[in-house]
C-alpha positions in Angstrom: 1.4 13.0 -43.7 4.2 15.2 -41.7 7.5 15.7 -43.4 9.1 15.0 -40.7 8.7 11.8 -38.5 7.8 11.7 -35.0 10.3 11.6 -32.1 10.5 9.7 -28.9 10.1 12.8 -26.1 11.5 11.1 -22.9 10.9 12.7 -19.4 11.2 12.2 -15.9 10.3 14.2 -12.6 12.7 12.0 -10.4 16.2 11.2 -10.0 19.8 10.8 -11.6 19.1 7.0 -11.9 15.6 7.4 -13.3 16.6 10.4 -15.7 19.4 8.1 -16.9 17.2 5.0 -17.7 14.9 6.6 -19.7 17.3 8.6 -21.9 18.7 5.5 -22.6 15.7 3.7 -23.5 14.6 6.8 -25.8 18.7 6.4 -27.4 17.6 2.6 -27.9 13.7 3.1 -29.2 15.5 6.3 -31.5 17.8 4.0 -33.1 15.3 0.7 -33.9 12.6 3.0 -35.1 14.5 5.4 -37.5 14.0 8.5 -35.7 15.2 10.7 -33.5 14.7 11.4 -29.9 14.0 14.4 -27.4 15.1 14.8 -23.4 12.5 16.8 -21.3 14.6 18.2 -18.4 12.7 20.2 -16.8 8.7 18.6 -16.7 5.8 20.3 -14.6 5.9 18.3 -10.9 9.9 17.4 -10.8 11.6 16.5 -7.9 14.9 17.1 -7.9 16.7 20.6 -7.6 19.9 19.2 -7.4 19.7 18.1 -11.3 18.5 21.7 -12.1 21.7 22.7 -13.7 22.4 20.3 -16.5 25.2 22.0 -17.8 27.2 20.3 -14.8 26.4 17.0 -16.9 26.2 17.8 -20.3 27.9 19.7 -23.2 26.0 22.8 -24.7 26.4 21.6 -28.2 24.7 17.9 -27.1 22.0 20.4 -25.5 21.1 22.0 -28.5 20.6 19.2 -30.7 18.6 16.9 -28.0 17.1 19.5 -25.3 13.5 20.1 -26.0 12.5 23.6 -24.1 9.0 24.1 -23.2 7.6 25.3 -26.3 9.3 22.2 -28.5 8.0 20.0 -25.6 4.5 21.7 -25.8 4.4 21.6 -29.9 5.9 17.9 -29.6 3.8 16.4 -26.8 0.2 18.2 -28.6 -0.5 14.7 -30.6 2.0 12.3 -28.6 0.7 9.1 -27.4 2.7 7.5 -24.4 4.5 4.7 -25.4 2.9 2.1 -22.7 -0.6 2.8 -25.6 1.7 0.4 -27.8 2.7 -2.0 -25.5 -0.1 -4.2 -25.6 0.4 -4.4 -29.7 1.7 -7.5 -31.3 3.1 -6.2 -33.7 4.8 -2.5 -34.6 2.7 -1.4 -37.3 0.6 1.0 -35.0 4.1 2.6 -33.7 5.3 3.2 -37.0 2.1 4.3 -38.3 2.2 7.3 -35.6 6.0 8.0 -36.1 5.3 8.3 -39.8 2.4 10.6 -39.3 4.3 13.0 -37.3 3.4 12.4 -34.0 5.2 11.4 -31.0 6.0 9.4 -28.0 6.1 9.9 -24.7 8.6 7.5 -22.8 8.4 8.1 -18.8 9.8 4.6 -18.0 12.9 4.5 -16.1 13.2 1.9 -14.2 13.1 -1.4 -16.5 14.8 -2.1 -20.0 11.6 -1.4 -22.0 10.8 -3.9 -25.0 8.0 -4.6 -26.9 6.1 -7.6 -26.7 7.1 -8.3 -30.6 11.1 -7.8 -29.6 13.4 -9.8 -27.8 14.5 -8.1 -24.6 17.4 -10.7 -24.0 19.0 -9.0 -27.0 18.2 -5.2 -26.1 19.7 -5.6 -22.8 23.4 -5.9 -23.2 23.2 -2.8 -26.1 22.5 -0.6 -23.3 26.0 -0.5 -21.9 27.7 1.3 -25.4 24.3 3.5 -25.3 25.7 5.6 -22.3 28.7 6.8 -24.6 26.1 8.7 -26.7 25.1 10.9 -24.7 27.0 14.4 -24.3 29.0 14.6 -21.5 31.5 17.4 -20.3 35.0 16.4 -20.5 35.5 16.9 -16.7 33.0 13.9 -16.5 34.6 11.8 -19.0 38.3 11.2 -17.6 36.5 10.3 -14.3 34.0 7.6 -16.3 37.9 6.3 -18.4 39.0 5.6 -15.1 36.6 4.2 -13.5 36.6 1.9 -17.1 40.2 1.1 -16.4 40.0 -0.1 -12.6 37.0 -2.2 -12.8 35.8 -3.0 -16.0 36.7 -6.8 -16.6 37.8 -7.1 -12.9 35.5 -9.2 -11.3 34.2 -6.3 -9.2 30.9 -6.8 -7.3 29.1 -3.7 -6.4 26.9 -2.9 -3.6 24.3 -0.6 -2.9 23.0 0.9 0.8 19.9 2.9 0.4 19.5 4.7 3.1 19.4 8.9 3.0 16.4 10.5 3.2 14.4 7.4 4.0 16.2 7.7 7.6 16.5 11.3 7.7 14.3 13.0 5.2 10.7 14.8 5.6 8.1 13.2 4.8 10.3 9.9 3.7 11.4 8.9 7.2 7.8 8.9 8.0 6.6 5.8 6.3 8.3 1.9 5.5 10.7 1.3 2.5 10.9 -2.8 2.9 12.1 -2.6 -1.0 14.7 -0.2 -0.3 16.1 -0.7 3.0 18.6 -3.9 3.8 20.0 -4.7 7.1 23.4 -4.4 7.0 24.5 -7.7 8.2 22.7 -8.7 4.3 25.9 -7.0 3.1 28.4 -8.4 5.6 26.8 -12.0 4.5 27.6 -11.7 0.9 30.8 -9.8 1.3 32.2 -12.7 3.4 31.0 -15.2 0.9 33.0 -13.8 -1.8 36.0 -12.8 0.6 39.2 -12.4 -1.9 37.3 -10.9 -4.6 37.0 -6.9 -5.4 34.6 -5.0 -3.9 33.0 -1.7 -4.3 30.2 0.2 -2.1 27.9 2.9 -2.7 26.0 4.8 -0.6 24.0 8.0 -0.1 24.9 7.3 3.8 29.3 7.9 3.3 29.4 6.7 7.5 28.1 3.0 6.9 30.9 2.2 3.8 33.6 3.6 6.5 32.2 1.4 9.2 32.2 -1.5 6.5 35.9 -0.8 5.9 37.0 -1.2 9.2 35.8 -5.0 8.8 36.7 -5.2 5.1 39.8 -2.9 4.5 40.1 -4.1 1.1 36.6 -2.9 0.1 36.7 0.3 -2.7 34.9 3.0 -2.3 34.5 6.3 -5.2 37.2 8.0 -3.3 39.4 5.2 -4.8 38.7 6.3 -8.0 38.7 9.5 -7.8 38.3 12.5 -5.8 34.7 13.9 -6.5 34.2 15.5 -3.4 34.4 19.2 -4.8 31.9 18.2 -7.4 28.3 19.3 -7.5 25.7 16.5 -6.1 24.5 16.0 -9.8 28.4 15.2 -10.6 29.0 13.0 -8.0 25.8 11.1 -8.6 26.1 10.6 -12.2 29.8 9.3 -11.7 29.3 7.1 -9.0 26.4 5.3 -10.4 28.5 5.0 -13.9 31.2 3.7 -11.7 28.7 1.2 -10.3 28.0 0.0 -13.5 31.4 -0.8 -15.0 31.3 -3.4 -12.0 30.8 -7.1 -13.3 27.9 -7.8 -10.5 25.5 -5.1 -8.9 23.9 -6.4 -5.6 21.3 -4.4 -4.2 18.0 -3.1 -2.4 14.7 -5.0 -3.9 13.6 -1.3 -5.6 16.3 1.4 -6.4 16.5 3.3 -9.4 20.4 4.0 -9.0 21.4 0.5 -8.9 18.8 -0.4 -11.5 20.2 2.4 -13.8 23.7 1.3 -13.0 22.9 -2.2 -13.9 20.9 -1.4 -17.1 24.0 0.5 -18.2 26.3 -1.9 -17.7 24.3 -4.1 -19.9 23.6 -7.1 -17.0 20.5 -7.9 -14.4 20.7 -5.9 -11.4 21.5 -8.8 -8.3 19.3 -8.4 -5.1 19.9 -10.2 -2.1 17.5 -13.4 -2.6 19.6 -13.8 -6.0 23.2 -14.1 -3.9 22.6 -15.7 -0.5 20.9 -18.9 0.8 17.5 -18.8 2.6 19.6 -20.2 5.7 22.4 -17.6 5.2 19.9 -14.6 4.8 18.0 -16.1 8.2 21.0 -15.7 9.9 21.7 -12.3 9.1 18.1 -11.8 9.8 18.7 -13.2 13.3 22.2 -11.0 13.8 20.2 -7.9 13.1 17.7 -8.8 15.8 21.0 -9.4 17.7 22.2 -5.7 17.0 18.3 -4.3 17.4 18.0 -5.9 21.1 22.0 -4.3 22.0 22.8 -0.5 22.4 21.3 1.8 19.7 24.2 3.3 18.9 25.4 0.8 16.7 22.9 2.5 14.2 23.3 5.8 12.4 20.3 7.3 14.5 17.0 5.8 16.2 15.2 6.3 12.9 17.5 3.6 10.8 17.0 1.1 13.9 13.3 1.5 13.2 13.7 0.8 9.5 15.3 -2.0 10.0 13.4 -2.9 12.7 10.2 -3.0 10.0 12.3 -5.0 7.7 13.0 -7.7 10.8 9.2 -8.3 11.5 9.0 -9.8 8.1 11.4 -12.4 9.4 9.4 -12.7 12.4 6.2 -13.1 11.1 7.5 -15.4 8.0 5.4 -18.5 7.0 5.4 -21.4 9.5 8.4 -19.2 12.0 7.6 -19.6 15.3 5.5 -17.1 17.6 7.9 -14.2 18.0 5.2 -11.3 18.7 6.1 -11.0 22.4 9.8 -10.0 21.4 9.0 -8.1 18.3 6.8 -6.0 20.8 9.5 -5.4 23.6 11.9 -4.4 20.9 8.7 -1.8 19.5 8.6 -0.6 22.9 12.1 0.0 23.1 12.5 1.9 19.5 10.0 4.5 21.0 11.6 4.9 24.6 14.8 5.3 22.5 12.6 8.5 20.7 12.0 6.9 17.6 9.7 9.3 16.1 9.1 7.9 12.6 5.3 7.9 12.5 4.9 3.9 11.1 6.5 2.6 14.2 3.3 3.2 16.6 1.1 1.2 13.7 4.0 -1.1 13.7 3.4 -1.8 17.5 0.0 -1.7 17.4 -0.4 -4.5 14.7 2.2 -6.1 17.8 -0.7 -5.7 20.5 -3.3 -6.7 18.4 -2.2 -10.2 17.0 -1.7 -10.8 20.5 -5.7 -9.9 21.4 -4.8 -6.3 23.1 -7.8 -5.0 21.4 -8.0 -2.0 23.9 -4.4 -1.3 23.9 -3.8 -1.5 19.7 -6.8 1.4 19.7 -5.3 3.2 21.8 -2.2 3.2 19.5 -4.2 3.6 16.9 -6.5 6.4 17.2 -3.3 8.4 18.8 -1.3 7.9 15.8 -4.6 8.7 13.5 -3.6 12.4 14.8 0.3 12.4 13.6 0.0 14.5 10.4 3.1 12.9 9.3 1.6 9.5 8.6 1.5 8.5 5.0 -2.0 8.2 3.1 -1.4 4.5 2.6 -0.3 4.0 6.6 -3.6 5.9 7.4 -6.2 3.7 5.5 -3.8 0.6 6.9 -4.6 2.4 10.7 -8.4 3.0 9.4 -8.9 -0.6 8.8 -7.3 -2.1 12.1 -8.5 0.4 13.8 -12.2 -1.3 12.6 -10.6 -4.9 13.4 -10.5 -4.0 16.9 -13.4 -2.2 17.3 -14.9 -5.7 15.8 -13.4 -7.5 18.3 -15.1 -5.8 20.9 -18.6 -6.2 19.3 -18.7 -2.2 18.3 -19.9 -3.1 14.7 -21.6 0.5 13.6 -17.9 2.1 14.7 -16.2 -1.0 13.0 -18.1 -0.1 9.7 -17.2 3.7 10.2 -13.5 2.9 10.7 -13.3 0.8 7.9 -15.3 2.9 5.1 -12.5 5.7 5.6 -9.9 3.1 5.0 -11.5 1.2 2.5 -12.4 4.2 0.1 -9.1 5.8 0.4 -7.4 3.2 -0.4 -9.8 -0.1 -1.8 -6.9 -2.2 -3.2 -4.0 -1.4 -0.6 -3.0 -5.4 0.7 -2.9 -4.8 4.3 -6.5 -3.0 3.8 -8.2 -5.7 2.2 -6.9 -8.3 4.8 -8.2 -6.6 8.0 -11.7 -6.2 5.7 -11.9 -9.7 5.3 -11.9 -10.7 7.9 -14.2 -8.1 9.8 -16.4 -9.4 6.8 -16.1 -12.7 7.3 -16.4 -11.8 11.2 -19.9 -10.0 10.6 -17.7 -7.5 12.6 -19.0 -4.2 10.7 -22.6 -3.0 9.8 -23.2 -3.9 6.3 -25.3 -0.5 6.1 -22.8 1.9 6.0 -21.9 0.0 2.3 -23.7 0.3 -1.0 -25.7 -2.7 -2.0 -23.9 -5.3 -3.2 -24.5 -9.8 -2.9 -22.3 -9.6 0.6 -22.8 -13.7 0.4 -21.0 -13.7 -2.6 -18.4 -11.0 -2.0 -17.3 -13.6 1.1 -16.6 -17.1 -1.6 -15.0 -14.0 -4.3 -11.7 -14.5 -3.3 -8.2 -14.0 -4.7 -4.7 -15.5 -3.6 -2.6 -14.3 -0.6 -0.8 -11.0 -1.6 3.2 -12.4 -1.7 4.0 -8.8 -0.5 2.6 -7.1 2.2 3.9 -3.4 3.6 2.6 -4.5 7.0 0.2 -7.2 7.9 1.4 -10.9 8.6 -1.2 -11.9 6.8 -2.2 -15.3 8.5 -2.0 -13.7 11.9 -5.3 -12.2 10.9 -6.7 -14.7 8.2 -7.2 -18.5 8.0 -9.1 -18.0 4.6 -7.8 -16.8 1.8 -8.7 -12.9 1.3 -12.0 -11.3 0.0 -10.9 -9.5 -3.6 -13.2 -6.5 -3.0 -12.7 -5.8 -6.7 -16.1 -7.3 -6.8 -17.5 -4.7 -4.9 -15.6 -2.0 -6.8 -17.1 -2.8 -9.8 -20.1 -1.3 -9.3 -19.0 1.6 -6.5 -15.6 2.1 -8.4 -16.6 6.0 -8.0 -16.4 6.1 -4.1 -12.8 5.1 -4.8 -10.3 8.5 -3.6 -7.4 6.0 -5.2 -6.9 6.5 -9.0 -5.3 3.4 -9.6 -8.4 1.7 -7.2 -10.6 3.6 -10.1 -8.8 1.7 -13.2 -10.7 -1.8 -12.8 -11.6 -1.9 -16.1 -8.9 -1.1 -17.6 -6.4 -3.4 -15.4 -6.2 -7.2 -17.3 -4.6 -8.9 -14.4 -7.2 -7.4 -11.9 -10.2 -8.4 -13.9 -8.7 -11.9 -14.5 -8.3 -12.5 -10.3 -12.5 -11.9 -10.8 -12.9 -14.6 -13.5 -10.6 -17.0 -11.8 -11.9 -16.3 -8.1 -15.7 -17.0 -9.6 -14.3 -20.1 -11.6 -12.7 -21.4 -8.0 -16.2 -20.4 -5.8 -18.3 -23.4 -5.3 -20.9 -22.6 -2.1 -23.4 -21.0 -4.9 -24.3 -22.9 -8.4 -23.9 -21.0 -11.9 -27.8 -21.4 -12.1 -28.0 -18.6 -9.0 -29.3 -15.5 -9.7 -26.5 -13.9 -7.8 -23.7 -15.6 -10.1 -25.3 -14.7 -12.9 -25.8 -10.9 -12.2 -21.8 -11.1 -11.6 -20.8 -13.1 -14.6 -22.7 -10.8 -16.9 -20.8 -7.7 -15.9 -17.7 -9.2 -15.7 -18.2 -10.6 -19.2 -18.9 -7.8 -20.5 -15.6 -5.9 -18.6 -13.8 -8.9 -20.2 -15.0 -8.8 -24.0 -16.6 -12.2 -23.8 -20.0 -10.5 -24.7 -21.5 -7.6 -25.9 -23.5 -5.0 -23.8 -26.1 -5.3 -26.3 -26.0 -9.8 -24.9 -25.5 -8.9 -21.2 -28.7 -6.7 -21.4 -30.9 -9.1 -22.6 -29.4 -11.4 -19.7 -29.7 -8.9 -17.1 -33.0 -8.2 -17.9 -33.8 -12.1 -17.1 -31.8 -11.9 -13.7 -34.2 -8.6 -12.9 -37.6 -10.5 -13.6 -36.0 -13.2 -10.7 -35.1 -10.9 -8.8 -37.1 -7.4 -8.9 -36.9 -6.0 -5.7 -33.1 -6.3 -5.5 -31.4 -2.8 -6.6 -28.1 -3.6 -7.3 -29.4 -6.0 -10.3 -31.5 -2.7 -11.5 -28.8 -0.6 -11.1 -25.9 -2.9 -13.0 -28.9 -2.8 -16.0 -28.5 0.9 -15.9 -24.7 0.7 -17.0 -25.6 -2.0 -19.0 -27.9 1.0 -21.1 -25.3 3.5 -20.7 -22.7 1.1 -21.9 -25.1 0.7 -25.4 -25.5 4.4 -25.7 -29.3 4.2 -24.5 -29.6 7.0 -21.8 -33.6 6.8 -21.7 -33.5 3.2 -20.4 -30.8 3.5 -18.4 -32.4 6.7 -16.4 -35.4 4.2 -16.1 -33.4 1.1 -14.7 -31.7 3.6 -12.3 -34.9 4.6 -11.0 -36.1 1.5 -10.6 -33.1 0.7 -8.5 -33.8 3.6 -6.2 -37.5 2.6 -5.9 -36.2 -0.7 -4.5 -34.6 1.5 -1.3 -35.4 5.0 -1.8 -33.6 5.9 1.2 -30.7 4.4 0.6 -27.9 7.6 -0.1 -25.7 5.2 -2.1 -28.6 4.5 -4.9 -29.3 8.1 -4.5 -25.9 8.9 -5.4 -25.9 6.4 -8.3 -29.0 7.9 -9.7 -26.6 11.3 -9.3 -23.9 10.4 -11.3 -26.2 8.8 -14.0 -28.0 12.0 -14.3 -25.1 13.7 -15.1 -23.7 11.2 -17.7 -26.5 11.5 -20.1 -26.7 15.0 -19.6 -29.1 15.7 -16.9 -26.5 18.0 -14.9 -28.5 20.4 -12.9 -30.5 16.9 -11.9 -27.7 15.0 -11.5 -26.1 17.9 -9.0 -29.4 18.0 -6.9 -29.3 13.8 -6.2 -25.7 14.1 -5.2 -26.3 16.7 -2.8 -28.9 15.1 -1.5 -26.8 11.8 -1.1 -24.4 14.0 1.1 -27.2 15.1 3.4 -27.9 11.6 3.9 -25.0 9.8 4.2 -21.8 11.2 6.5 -19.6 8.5 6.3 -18.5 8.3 2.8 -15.9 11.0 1.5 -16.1 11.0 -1.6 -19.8 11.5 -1.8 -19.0 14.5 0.3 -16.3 15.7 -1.4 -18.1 15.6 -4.9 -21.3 17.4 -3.2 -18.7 20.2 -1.8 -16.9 20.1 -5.4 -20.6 21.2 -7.2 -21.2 23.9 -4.5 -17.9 25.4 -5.4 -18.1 25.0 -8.8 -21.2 27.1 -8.6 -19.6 29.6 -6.2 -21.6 28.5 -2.9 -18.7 28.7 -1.0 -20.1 28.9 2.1 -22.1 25.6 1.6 -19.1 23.8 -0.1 -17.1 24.3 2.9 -19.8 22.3 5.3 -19.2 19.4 2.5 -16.2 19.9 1.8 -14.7 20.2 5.6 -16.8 16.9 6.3 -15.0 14.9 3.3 -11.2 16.1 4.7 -12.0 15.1 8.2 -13.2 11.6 6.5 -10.1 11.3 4.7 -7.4 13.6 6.2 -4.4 12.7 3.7 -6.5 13.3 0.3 -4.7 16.2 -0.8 -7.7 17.1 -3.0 -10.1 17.8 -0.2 -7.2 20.3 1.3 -6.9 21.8 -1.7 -10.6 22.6 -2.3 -11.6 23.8 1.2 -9.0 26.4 0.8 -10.8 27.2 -2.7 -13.7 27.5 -0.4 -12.1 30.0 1.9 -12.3 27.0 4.6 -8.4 26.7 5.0 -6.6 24.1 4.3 -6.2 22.6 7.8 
């Protein structure tokens, strides 16, 4: 065993709020666990030049001792673990066990208090407030941080937060909707005249909305009223304005920010958001004045790009559970944002979702498919735009297009809410042509359901569905591969998503457990689950094979079964036998691909995946992985036919870009 006992190595690529909450988590975890702890400043990937100067924050001497440069981070981080591999632990003795050994742990979270599930987070929380004080910071920063201390600690200050920024203003932020982030102002007006007579303080990256605030609140504090910060760097004024937030004794803010949540962790207290301060009635009717505002001149917004924000956070109210129709206004105040030259690119999807609820199947596609060419749409809007753009298409009986349309959204991004709505119901529809999908029980997929999603980015849910949504997770498991989303990819490895399988078969009751289909299912998922062994499931898959022998899928889920047990021989043979059930079916072909390569059959493997490209055209990631073995081999000029075919499939996949300019193909 090491001499020396591993260390806690925190890091983060983002912000002051983030960088803040995870130092203070690795001051907390250093303390409980006897050991010491290391700050990462600079990580591969980080996002934020204006914190690229820490000496504007810190002392040298605090530096020295709890700086790790590159080489300590590489020679630190060569056995670390990160510290989410303990978090599913009862008890500590597997931490300790790797601290003693001389290995460490890499802490990344930074937006939550982190505790243990053997510790009582109730009783880390409030430590985190004295935490602050330990770290090293330059004197300058200090006497502004004493008198913030003296004007509002013990006060009964409330704090507010306006997120606003580079979400209105920002490339590629504007470009995409932040309902977690973004508040309507009249939110703020609601609470502040709730609690008129008490001390108030505002923050925002946005200094024009806290002066338009003080004109109707003249009592309201702002940093300035602390002190004067204004020739301080941004890193400064950041770090003491969200330390002044926290000496508040309430913090009311956005759903998701990282500088209020830091400021409320450090303060030792729960972070307040709006839903935790106002009424359902009083936060309807600063819904309703916002609409008010939204239908009057423009210019009672920063710029036409905040009045669309908020004008995505409206349709939620609009399109809440049992509200009234609203779609007609909610369109003539769309139409309105983009005669104003509101050029955020979610706004045109916004509209179009507007057209098509009300069965303006023609005009939503148009929408649609001239937003599909903005490149500043998001990777998430695009698979949303994919998937109503295959909705519409369905509508119109187009179901070869519809299946098209969908596959690219689907595969980019399989687990996105608004994506697996619009597919449910073009499934439940028979809208889309089941042929451009890998075999899978399509009757069964339809009674697989899970529970309405109690967030969605865009979709009013029940203006598209009356049933409760497929949970396509059923079909990932077996095509998790054609996934482009890595966190799509992680099924297995994901408790609650594998628990929405066990309790959507438990709630299905159109097939019995006696059918051949549910008992294909309940195997694999079993097995996923740890209720049996591979070595069981095999032996029970084999029986659903003799029912059922000409169906592939069941041939094909033996195959893993094999692999799973470490039997490459028989999986190879149940994978052929699955391709002998539909030898012309590119997703088998595939299958048989990647299996080849698995147990070692490479140059085998490489040839079926190829092949699976030539015959299937819709399915990016079977085109991209043919494009990725050409290039690998140096065929550029063949990887780039692939390659140029998966990118125009999936335009926003970064990793398709990235290898056709490998290719010599360009990356546009």
């Amino acid at each position: 065993m090491s001499a020396a006992r591993g260390v806690f190595i925190g890091q983060r690529r983002d912000r002051m709020g983030a960088r803040l909450l995870m130092m203070l988590t690795c001051i907390r975890l250093a303390e409980d666990y006897g050991t010491d702890y290391r700050v990462n400043w600079f990580p591969q990937g980080a996002d934020a030049p204006e914190l690229d100067h820490p000496h504007e924050l810190f002392t040298q001497q605090w530096m020295d001792v709890h700086f790790a440069n590159a080489d300590d981070f590489d020679a630190l981080s060569k056995d670390a673990k990160p510290i989410w591999a303990f978090q599913g632990d009862a008890t500590p003795d597997k931490l300790i066990a790797h601290l003693d050994a001389g290995r460490s742990v890499l802490v990344e979270e930074g937006f939550e208090v982190l505790a243990f599930p053997w510790e009582d987070i109730e009783a880390i929380r409030p430590r985190y407030r004295d935490f602050i004080h330990r770290i090293g910071f330059t004197d300058e920063l200090r006497l502004i941080m004493n008198r913030a201390d003296e004007r509002l600690s013990g006060q009964g200050v409330s704090a507010y937060h306006i997120r606003r920024g580079d979400i209105l203003n920002g490339l590629p932020w504007k470009h995409t909707t932040w309902p977690a982030k973004i508040e309507p102002e009249e939110f703020y007006e609601a609470h502040l005249e709730k609690a008129a007579g008490r001390a108030a303080i505002m923050f925002s990256d946005q200094p024009e909305l806290i002066t338009r605030f003080q004109r109707r609140f003249p009592n309201l504090l702002q940093m300035s009223n602390i002190a004067d910060v204004s020739g301080m760097t941004r890193a400064q004024r950041d770090f003491l304005e969200l330390y002044t937030m926290s000496r508040a004794d309430q913090v009311v803010a956005p759903v998701i920010s990282a500088f209020s949540m830091a400021a409320a962790r450090i303060s030792g207290r729960q972070r307040k958001v709006f839903r935790d301060v106002l009424t359902e009635d009083e936060m309807s009717e600063a819904y309703e004045a916002a609409i008010t505002r939204l239908n009057g001149p423009l210019d009672k917004f920063l710029n036409p790009s905040e009045a669309a924000h908020i004008y995505s956070k409206v349709l939620f109210h609009f399109n809440r559970l049992n509200a009234e129709d609203r779609t007609e206004e909610a369109t003539s105040l769309g139409d309105k944002l983009l005669h104003a030259g509101a050029d955020n690119a979610f706004l045109p999807l916004l509209q179009a979702l507007n057209l098509f609820y009300q069965g303006q199947w023609d005009a939503a596609l148009g929408l649609v498919d001239a937003v599909l060419q903005d490149p500043n749409v998001w990777p998430e809007d695009h698979a949303v735009l994919c998937a109503l753009k295959a909705a519409a298409l369905g509508e119109k009986r187009k179901r070869w297009q519809a299946a098209q349309a969908f596959s690219q959204g689907f595969w980019a991004k399989p687990i996105r809410p608004d994506v697996l709505v619009f597919g449910s119901r073009v499934v439940y529809r028979d809208h889309i042509s089941l042929r451009l999908f890998p075999p899978t029980d399509w009757e069964l997929q339809k009674v697989i359901r899970r529970p309405w999603f109690n967030f969605n980015a865009h979709v009013a849910q029940r203006k598209v569905l009356v049933r409760l949504p497929c949970n396509f997770d059923f079909l990932l498991m077996d095509w998790w591969d054609l996934s482009l989303d890595q966190k799509a990819r992680r099924l297995f490895s994901s408790t609650p998503r594998l628990q929405r399988l066990v309790d959507g078969l438990a709630r299905m009751t159109d097939f019995p457990n006696t059918d051949v289909r549910v008992q294909s299912f309940q195997t694999v998922l079993s097995v996923h689950t740890g209720e049996i062994t591979a070595t069981k499931a095999v032996d029970l898959m084999r029986r659903v094979v003799a029912e059922a022998p000409e169906n592939p899928l069941y041939h094909k889920r033996l195959a893993g079964l094999f692999e799973a047990e470490g039997d490459a021989t028989n999986a190879r043979l149940a994978m052929a036998d699955a391709l002998a059930c539909d030898p012309g079916n590119p997703f088998l072909v595939f299958a048989m691909g990647r299996c080849l390569e698995r147990i070692g059959a490479t140059e085998q493997g490489h040839k079926q995946i190829i092949q699976a490209a030539d015959m299937d055209k819709n399915t990016a990631a079977i085109q991209g992985e043919a494009g990725r073995i050409l290039l690998q081999r140096g065929e550029r000029k063949a990887a780039r036919l692939y390659l140029r075919a998966a990118k125009d499939l999936c335009p926003t996949y970064q990793r398709f870009s990235n290898q056709l300019q490998r290719a010599g193909g360009g990356a546009s």
